[in-house]
SEFILUM-576794 format. One record per residue (C-alpha): residue in one letter; x, y, z. Coordinates in steps of 0.02 Angstrom, whole numbers, padded with zeros to 5 digits, always signed. Layout:
<pts>
AXYZ
...
</pts>
This chain:
<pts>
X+01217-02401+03388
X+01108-02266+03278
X+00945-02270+03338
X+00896-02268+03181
X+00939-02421+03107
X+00815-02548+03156
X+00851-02721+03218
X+00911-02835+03068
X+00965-02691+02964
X+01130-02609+02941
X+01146-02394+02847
X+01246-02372+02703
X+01414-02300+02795
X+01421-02479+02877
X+01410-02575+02729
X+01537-02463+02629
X+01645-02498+02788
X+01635-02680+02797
X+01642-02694+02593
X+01809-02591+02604
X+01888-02709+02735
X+01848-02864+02625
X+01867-02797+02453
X+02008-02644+02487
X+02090-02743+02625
X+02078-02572+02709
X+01963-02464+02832
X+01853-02358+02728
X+01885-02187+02732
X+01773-02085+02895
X+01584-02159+02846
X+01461-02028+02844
X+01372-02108+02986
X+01510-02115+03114
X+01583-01927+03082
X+01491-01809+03212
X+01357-01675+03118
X+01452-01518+03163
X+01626-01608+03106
X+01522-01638+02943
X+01499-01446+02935
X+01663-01374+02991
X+01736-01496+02843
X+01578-01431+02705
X+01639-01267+02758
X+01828-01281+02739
X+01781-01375+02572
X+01690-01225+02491
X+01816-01108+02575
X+01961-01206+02484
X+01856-01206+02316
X+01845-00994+02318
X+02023-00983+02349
X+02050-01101+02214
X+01930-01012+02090
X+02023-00855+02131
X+02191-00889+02123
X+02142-00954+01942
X+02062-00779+01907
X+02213-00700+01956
X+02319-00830+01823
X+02390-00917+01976
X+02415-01109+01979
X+02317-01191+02094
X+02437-01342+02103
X+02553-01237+02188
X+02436-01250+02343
X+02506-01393+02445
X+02333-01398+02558
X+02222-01396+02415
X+02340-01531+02313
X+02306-01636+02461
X+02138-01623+02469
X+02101-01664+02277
X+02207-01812+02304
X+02106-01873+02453
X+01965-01846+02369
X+02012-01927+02221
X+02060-02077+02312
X+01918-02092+02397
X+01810-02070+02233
X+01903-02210+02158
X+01835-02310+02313
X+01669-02287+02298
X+01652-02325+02130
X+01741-02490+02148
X+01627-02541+02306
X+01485-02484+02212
X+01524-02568+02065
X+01553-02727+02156
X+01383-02706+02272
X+01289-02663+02104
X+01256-02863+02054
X+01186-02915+02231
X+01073-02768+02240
X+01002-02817+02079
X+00985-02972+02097
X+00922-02966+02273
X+01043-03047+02361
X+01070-02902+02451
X+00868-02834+02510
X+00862-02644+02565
X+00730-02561+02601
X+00687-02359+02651
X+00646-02307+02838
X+00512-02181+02823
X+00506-02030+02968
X+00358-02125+03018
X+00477-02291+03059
X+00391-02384+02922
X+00523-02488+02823
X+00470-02469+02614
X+00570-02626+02504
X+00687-02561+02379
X+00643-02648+02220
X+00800-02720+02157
X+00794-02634+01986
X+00784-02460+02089
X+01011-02528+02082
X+01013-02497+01892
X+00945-02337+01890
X+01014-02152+01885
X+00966-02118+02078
X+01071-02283+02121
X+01235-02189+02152
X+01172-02070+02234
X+01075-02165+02365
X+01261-02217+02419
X+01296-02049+02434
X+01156-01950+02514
X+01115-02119+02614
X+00903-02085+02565
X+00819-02131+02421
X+00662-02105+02347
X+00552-02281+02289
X+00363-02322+02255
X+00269-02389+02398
X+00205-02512+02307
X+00023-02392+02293
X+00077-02258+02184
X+00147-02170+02324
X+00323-02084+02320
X+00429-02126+02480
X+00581-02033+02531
X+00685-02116+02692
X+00859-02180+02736
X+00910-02324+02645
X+00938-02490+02757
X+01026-02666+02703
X+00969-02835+02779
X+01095-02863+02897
X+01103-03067+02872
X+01104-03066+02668
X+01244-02924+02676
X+01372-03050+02818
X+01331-03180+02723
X+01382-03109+02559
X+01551-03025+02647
X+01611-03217+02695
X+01568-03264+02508
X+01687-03145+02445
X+01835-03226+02478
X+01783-03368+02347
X+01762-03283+02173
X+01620-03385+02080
X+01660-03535+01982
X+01580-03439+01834
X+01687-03291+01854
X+01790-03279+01689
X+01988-03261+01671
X+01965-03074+01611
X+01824-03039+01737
X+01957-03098+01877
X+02083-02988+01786
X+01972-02839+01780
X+01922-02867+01957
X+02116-02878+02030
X+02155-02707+01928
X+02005-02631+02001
X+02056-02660+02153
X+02240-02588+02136
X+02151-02425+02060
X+02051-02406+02226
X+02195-02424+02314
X+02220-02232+02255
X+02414-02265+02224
X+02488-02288+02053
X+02630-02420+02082
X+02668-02488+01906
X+02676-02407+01743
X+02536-02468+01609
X+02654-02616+01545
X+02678-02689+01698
X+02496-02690+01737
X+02451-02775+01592
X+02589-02902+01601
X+02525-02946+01807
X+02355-02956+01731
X+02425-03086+01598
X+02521-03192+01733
X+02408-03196+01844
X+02229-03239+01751
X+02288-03293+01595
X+02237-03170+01481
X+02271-03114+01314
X+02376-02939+01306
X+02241-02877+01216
X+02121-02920+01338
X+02236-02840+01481
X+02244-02668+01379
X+02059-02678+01352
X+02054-02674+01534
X+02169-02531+01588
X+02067-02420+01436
X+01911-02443+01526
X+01965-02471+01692
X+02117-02336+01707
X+02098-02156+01776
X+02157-02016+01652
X+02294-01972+01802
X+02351-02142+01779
X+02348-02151+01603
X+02492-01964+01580
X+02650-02028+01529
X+02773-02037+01668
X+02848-02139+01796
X+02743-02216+01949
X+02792-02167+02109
X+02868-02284+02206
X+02887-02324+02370
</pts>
């Protein structure tokens, strides 16, 4: 267990985990936390090594797509883009509304309270990311620590999942199940199909199901052409 991480508390790369497995059906892909510090740095380094050899080739009126280890990597990474922005997007409301607390460990071990509007604003995202964030004390005081999740609120919100809310309406359930399928990172239908599952399955109006994929859709998805299928 990370030293870190205080009793009662779970870091962001366990949460993203566990909110993959119930959401994605799926492990999430290598948390930050659990990949080793000099595996993070041979991958930063093959990263910006495959990024000047991409740059280049383009200088030199080359086509980067005909680079099978770089193609690969862009579609990892687009995949797992795609995944963070659903989890996020579905974590967003419980942070807000402070069903989920979290909080900042300082160096000093002192744990700071995330205020729960600190989830609607620009830094948000990127506290997933870097894993720190920087809140008020509460004093006027600027903190800057890891960012921590109450370990109790965020189980008992994982077992909740599996009951959507009585509230939840037919096109929220819709936009929810096509969420999910673009997280998945695989394009299996073409846009008709999509919007006729969303129609069978929650009831909704076509026009609600293409309001849906033109939000919702990546632009990959959304190039005319035939899904891949398996």
């Amino acid at each position: 267990m990370d030293a870190f991480v205080p009793p009662g508390y779970m870091a962001v790369g366990k949460l993203l985990q566990l909110a993959s497995q119930a959401i994605l059906k799926e492990e999430w892909l290598e948390p930050m936390e659990f990949v080793a510090r000099a595996d993070r740095r041979r991958a930063a380094e093959r990263l910006r090594g495959l990024f000047r050899a991409h740059s280049e080739l383009r200088r030199a009126g080359g086509d980067p797509r005909t680079q099978s280890e770089f193609t690969a990597l862009s579609e990892t990474m687009q995949q797992w883009a795609a995944r963070q922005r659903v989890l996020f997007d579905r974590l967003r409301l419980p942070l807000l509304t402070g069903t989920i607390p979290a909080a900042i460990k300082l160096a000093t071990g002192q744990l700071v309270e995330i205020p729960p509007y600190f989830w609607q604003s620009d830094g948000a995202f990127r506290a997933f990311y870097n894993q720190e964030a920087t809140v008020d004390d509460g004093h006027g005081v600027r903190c800057r620590g890891r960012v921590l999740f109450k370990l109790a609120e965020v189980k008992e919100w994982l077992a909740n999942l599996s009951q959507p809310p009585a509230t939840a309406t037919p096109e929220a359930k819709a936009r929810d199940w096509f969420l999910a399928e673009v997280g998945s990172g695989k394009k299996c239908f073409t846009r008709d199909e999509y919007r006729a599952e969303m129609v069978r399955r929650c009831g909704i109006s076509n026009r609600a199901a293409g309001r849906i994929w033109d939000e919702e859709a990546p632009e990959d998805w959304k190039k005319r052409g035939a899904p891949k299928r398996s």
